[in-house]
Each structure stands twice: as structure tokens, then as C-alpha cells.
C-alpha positions as CSV (number, residue, x, y, z in Angstrom):
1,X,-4.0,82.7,-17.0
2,X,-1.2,81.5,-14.6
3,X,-3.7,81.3,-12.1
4,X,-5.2,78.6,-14.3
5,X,-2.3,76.5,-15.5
6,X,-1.0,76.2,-12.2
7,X,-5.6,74.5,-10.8
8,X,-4.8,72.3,-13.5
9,X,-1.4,71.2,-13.0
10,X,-2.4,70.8,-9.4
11,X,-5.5,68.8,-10.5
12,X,-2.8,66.8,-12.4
13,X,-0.7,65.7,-9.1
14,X,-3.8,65.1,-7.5
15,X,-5.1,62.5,-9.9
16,X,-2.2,61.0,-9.8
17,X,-1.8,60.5,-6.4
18,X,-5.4,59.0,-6.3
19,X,-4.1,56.7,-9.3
20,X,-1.6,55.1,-6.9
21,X,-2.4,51.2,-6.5
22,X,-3.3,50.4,-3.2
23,X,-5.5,48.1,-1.2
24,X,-7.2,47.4,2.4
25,X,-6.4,44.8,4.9
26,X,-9.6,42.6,4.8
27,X,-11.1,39.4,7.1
28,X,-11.3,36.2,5.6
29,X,-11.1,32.5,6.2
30,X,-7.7,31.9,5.7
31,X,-5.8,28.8,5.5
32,X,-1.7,28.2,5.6
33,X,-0.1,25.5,3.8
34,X,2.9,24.0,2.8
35,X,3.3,23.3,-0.9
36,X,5.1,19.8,-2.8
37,X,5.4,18.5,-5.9
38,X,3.7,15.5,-5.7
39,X,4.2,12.0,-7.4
40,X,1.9,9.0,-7.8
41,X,3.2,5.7,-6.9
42,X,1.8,1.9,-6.4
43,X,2.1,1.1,-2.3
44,X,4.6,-1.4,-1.8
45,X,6.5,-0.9,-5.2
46,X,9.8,-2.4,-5.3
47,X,12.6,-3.4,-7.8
48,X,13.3,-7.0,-8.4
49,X,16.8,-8.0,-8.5
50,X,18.5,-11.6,-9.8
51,X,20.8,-13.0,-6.6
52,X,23.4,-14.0,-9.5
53,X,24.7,-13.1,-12.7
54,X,24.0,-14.1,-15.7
55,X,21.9,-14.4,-19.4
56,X,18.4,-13.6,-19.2
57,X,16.5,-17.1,-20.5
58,X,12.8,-15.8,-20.2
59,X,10.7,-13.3,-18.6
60,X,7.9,-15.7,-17.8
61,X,5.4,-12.8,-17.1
62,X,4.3,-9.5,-19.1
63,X,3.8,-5.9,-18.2
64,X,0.3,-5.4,-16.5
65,X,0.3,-9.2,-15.3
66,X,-1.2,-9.3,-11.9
67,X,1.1,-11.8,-9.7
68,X,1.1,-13.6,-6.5
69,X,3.7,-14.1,-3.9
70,X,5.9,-16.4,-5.0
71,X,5.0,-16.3,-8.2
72,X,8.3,-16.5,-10.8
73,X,8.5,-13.6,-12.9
74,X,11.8,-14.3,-14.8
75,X,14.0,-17.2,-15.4
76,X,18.3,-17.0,-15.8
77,X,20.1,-19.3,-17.9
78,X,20.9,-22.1,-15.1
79,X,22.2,-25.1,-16.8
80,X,25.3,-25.5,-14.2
81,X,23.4,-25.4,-11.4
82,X,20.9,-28.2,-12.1
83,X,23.1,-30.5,-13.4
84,X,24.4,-30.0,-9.6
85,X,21.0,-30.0,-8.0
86,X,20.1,-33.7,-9.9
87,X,23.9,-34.7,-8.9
88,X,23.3,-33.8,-5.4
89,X,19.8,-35.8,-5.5
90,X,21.3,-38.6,-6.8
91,X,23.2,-38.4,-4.2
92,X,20.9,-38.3,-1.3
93,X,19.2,-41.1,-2.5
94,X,22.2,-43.2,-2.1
95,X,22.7,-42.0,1.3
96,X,18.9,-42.8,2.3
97,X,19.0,-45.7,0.7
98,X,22.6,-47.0,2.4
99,X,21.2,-45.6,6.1
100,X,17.2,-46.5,5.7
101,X,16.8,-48.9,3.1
102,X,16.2,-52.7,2.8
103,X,20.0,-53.3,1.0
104,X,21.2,-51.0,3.6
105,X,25.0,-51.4,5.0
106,X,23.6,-51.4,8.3
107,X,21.4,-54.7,7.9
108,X,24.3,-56.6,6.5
109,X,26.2,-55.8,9.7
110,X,22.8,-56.6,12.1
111,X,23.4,-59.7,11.0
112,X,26.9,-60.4,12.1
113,X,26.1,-58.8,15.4
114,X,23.2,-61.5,15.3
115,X,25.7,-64.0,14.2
116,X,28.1,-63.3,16.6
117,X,25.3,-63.2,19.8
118,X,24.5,-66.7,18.9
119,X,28.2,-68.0,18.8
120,X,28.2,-66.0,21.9
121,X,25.9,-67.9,23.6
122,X,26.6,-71.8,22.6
123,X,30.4,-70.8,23.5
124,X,28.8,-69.2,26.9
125,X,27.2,-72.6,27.5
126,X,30.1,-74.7,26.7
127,X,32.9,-72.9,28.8
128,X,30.7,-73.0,32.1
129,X,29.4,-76.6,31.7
130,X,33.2,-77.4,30.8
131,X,33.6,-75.2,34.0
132,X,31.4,-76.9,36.4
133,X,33.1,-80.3,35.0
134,X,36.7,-78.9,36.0
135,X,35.1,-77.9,39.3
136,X,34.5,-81.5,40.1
137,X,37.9,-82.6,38.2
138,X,36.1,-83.7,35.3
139,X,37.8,-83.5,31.7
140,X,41.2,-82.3,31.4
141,X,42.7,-78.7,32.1
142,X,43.1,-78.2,28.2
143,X,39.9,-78.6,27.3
144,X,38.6,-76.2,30.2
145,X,40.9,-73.4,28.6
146,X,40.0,-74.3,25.1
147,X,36.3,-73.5,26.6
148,X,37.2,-70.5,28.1
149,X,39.3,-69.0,25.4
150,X,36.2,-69.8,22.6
151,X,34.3,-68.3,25.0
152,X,36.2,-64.8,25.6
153,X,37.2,-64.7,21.3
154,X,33.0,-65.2,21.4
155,X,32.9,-62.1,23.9
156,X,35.4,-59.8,21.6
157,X,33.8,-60.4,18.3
158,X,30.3,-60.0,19.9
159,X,31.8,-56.6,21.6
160,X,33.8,-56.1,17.8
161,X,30.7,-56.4,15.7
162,X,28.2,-53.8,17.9
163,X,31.4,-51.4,17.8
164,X,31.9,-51.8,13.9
165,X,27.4,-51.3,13.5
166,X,27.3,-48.3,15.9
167,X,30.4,-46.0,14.0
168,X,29.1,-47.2,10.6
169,X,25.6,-46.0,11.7
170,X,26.9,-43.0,12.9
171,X,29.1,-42.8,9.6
172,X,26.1,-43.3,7.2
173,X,24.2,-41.2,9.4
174,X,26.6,-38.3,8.9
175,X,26.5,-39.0,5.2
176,X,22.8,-39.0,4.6
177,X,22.2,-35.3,6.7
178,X,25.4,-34.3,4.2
179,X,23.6,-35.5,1.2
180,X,20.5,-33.5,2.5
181,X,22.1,-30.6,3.2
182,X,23.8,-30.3,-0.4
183,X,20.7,-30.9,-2.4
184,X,18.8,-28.5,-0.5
185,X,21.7,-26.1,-1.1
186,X,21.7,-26.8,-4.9
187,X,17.8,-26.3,-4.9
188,X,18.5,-23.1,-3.4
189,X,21.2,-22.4,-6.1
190,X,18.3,-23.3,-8.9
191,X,16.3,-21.1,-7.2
192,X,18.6,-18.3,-7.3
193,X,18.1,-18.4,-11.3
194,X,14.3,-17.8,-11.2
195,X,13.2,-14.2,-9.4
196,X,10.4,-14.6,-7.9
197,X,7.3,-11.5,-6.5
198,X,7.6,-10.6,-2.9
199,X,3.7,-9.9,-3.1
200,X,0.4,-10.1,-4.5
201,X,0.7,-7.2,-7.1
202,X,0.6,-5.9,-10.7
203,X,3.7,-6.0,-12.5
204,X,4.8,-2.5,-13.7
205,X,7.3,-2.8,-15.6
206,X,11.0,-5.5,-17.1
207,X,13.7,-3.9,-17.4
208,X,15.5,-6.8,-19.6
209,X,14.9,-8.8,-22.7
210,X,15.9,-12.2,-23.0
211,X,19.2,-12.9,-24.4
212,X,20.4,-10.0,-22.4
213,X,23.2,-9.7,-19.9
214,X,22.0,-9.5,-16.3
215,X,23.5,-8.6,-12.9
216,X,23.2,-8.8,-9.8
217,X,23.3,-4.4,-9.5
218,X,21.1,-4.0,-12.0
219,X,17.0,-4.2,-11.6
220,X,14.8,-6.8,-13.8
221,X,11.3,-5.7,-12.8
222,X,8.9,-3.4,-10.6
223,X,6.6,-4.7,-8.7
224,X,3.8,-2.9,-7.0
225,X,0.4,-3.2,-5.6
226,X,-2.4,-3.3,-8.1
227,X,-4.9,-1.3,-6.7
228,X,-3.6,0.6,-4.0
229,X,-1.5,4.1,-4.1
230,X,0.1,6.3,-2.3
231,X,1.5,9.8,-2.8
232,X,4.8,10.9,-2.9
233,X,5.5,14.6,-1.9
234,X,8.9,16.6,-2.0
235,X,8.9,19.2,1.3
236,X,11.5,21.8,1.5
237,X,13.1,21.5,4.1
238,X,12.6,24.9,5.4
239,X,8.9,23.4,5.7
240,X,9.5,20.6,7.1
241,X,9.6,21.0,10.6
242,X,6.0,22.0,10.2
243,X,4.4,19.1,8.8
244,X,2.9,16.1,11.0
245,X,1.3,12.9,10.3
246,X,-2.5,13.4,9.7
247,X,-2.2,16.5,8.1
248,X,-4.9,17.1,5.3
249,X,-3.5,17.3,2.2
250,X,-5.3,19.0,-1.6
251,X,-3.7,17.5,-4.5
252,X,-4.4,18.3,-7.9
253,X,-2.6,15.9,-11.0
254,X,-1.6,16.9,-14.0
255,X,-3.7,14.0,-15.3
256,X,-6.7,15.3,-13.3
257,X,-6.8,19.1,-14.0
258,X,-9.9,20.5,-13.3
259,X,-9.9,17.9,-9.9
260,X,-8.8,18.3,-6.3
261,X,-8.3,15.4,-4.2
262,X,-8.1,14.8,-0.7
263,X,-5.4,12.8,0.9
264,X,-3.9,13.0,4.4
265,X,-0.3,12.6,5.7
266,X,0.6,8.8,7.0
267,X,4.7,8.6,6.9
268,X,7.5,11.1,6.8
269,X,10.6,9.6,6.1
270,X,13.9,11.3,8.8
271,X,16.6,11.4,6.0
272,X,16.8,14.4,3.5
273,X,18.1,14.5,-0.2
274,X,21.1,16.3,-0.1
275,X,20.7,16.6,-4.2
276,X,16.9,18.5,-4.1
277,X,17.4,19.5,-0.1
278,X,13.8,18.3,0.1
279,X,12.4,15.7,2.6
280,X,9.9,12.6,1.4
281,X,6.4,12.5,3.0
282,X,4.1,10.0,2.0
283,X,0.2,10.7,2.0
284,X,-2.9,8.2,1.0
285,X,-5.9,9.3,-0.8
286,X,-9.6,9.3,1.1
287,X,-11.1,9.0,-2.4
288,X,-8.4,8.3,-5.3
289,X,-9.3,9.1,-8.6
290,X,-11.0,5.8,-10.5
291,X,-8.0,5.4,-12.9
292,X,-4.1,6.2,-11.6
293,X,-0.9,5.1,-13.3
294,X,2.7,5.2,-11.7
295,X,4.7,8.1,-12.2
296,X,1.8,10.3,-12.3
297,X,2.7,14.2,-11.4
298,X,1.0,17.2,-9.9
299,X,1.1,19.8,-6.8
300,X,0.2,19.2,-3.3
301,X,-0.7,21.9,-0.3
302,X,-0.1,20.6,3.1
303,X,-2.9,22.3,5.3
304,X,-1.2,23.3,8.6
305,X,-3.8,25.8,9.9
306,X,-6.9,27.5,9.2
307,X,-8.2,30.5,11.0
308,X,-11.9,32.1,10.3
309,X,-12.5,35.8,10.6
310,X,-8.2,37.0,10.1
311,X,-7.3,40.1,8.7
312,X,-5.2,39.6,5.3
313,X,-3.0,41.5,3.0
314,X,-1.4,40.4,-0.1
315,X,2.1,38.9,0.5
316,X,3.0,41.3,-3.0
317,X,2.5,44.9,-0.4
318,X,5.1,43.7,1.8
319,X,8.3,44.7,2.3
320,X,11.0,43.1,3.5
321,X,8.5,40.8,4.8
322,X,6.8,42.2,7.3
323,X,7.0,46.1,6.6
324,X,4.1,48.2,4.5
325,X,3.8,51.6,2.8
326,X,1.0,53.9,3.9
327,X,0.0,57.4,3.8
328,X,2.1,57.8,7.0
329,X,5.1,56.1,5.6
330,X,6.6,52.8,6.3
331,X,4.9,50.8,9.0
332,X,6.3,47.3,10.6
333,X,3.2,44.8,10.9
334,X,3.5,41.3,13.2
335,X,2.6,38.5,10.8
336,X,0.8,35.4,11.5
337,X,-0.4,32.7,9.1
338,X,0.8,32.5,5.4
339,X,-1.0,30.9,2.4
340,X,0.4,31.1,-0.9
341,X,-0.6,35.0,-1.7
342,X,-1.9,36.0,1.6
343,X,-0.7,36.8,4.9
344,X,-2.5,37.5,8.4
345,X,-1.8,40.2,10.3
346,X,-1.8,40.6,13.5
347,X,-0.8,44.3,14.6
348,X,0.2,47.3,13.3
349,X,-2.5,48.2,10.6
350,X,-6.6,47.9,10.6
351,X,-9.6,47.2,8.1
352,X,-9.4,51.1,7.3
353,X,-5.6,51.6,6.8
354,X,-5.0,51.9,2.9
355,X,-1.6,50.2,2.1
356,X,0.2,51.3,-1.2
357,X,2.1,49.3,-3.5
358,X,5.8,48.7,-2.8
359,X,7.6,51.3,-5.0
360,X,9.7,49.3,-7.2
């Protein structure tokens, strides 16, 4: 009877040994990737900011409105500022019209200098045919000097008047480039109070109502492309060392769940977030879904390698990483690739070496 009880509760130990959860290293194409959370955004989207404070008047555009560069998209209370823009036209059409125009300052003084030429001349005449008179003692002495001093005052006003229409050319000159150079900056300060797109896009989203205070710190609008998107993804930074531009990239969206789409790496950005300790890397799809939104979310795998024919084991048998349980005991394996649930191996087991579950 002893004999019997103790078949059985050898049978028992047996069993259980057999019942043990194990596997075997198997070959299989094997890929290793690097995953990030992944985020959908329009190329080129920016935030629109006003260069001055103050109340919104209008947004002149609505969300979903495609736009062209240049076009205005919202308009600031700016009475102020054209009140000085017309002032500073007015302005410069005095200017221009005192330098250029037909009443001009300038042609009154063409005219003395005209004026003055002619006296020039006649007095020219008279002092050196009262000259050649004296020569041959003709006339008196006082009426050669009275000659001669007509003809030097003639000389000095001539002189006088080019002097006065030269500095008052220069002068009005001077004043007409001021002019200019005030109304174009009042135009610029008008055009401060109307934010305008930086490209040819959809816009995504205002930020303000009108009525509403608005500064210069805070955004109005986004602006994006309409048709074109790129994805965002968050790296680890542990990861990124391993990640290069090209790379294929699967992304599923949340939006898109039963869909994987291709995209491929095209810009990694150098600085990291010290917040999420993750770098941005930016990747474009080969064949976007028909329909995206902003803001959409999902995952991303970052193929690094792929390898055909590798023996694998599941990453949940090792210990401390790269150590296994067999029937022999512990043995230390040198790892290659890594996928999400898999690992290559490289030495230190074959196809036919069971390996047990990690005791827990």
C-alpha cells in the first residue's frame, strides 16, 4: 500500500514538473523599432500674433477659411493711428507739391534768379562800355564808378539769388523725403492693426472674439497648410540616438483604428523637452489617410532594423535582461535586436533548448 501512495505521489511531482510554462527559442523575421506617440499636425502651422495691443474690432475671416498670403485675417481698433497716417499724407502732399509742383517755392525764386541774370547783363554792358569810354577819357570818373558799382551790386544779387534757390531746394528737398518717410511709417503703423497670413493655408482656429482685449503675448489665430501634414512623434531619449532621417515609420491613429500608415522620417529637431525628457521628430506620410484633422493622436514604431531567419525569445523569459532559466539552471544569453515582445539571440541557447518561465 505504501509502495503505491508513494508511484502516485511521484506521478504527482512529475506532472507537475511537465506543467511548468516554458517555451523554445524559434527563427523568424524580426524587426526592431523604436516606439512614439504620435500627433497629427498641418505643415507649416503657426500662431498669429497682433504687433500691438489693443481691442479686437473684427476677425474678418472664419474657422475653415482657406487664405492667401497676405490675406488680413483680423482687424484691431486703430482709430489713432489713421488719423496720423491721413495727417502724415496731408503732409506729403504739401511737401511734393512745394518741391515738384507748378505753385512751388522753387519757381518763385527761378524767377528772381532770372530776374537778377538779366539786370546782370544790361549792368555788365553798361559798366564796360562806360569802361572803354573812361579808357579813352570819355565821361567823367563818377559815372565810370557808378557803372562799375551797378555792375558788382548786379554780380552779388545774381550770386545772392542762385545761393537763396539752391539751400531752399535742398531745404524743401529734405522736407519732401521727411514727409515720405512719416507717411510710410504711419502706413506701417495702420498696418500693424490688421494681422495678416504668412501663407497660402486654411485657417484652423481664433483665439479672440471681437470686443476682446488683445496683446501682443497672446495668439489670435492658427494658421496652417490646407492639405498638407506632417507627423509629430515624441522619442525617448534613451531612443534617440538610434533614429535617422529616412527611417520608415508604421503609424496607426486613434481616428484610423483598424489602419496602418506609412510615413518616413524627414526632420529631427537637436533640443529635448526637459518637461517629457522626449525629443521631436517629424515624419511625412507616403499615403495619408483621405480625411486628417489637427490634433489627431495615435502610436508610431520607428523601424531601425529588420533581420530574416533570427532566433527569438520572448522579452517576458528574461531575466535581468539578458539571463534565462533552463533545465540546467540560469544561463547568460548575448542579445541582439529588440521589437516590442521579442528579442534575438545571439549565443548561449539553440532551437532545442527549452527555457522556463522566470519564477516570480
Amino acid at each position: 500500500m505504501r509502495k503505491v501512495a508513494l508511484f502516485f505521489i511521484t506521478l504527482w511531482f512529475i506532472s507537475c514538473g511537465d506543467q511548468e510554462e516554458k517555451v523554445y527559442p524559434k527563427k523568424m523575421f524580426m524587426t526592431e523599432s523604436v516606439y512614439a506617440s504620435v500627433t497629427v499636425q498641418p505643415d507649416s502651422l503657426y500662431q498669429a500674433f497682433a504687433a500691438v495691443s489693443g481691442i479686437l474690432k473684427n476677425n474678418l475671416v472664419e474657422e475653415g477659411d482657406l487664405v492667401k498670403n497676405g490675406d488680413p485675417l483680423l482687424q484691431i481698433i486703430n482709430s489713432a493711428p489713421e488719423l496720423n497716417a491721413d495727417n502724415a499724407r496731408l503732409n506729403l502732399n504739401l511737401a511734393e507739391e512745394n518741391y515738384k509742383g507748378s505753385a512751388a517755392v522753387l519757381t518763385a525764386l527761378e524767377d528772381e534768379i532770372q530776374a537778377a541774370l538779366l539786370a546782370l547783363r544790361n549792368d555788365s554792358i553798361n559798366y564796360f562800355r562806360q569802361k572803354r569810354l573812361w579808357e579813352q577819357q570819355i565821361g567823367s570818373q563818377v559815372q565810370f564808378e557808378n557803372k562799375k558799382l551797378a555792375y558788382e551790386l548786379s554780380q552779388n544779387k545774381f550770386r545772392l539769388a542762385k545761393n537763396r534757390y539752391d539751400r531752399t531746394k535742398k531745404e524743401l528737398s529734405t522736407q519732401w523725403q521727411q514727409a515720405r518717410n512719416s507717411y510710410e511709417t504711419a502706413k506701417t503703423n495702420v498696418a500693424d492693426f490688421t494681422v495678416k497670413s504668412k501663407i497660402n493655408g486654411k485657417v484652423y482656429a481664433l483665439f479672440k472674439q471681437p470686443g476682446e482685449i488683445v496683446t501682443t503675448m497672446e495668439p489670435l489665430a492658427a494658421v496652417g497648410s490646407k492639405d498638407v501634414f506632417i507627423i509629430e512623434l515624441l522619442v525617448d531619449e534613451v531612443d534617440i540616438v538610434k533614429i535617422s532621417l529616412g527611417l520608415q515609420v508604421l503609424v496607426t491613429l486613434d481616428a484610423y483604428k483598424n489602419n496602418v500608415f506609412e510615413a518616413s522620417i524627414h526632420k529631427i529637431y537637436p533640443r529635448k523637452d526637459e518637461r517629457s525628457q522626449t525629443f521631436k521628430v517629424e515624419g511625412i506620410f507616403k499615403d495619408p489617410p483621405k480625411t486628417l484633422y489637427p490634433g489627431l493622436a495615435g502610436e508610431g514604431n520607428i523601424i531601425i532594423a529588420e533581420k530574416e531567419n533570427v532566433l527569438t525569445l520572448p522579452k517576458s523569459y528574461l531575466i535581468n535582461g539578458n539571463q534565462v532559466r533552463t533545465n540546467e539552471g540560469i544561463v547568460q544569453l548575448k542579445i541582439g535586436l529588440q521589437s516590442l515582445d521579442q528579442v534575438e539571440v545571439l549565443d548561449g541557447i539553440d532551437e532545442n533548448t527549452p527555457i522556463l518561465k522566470p519564477e516570480e
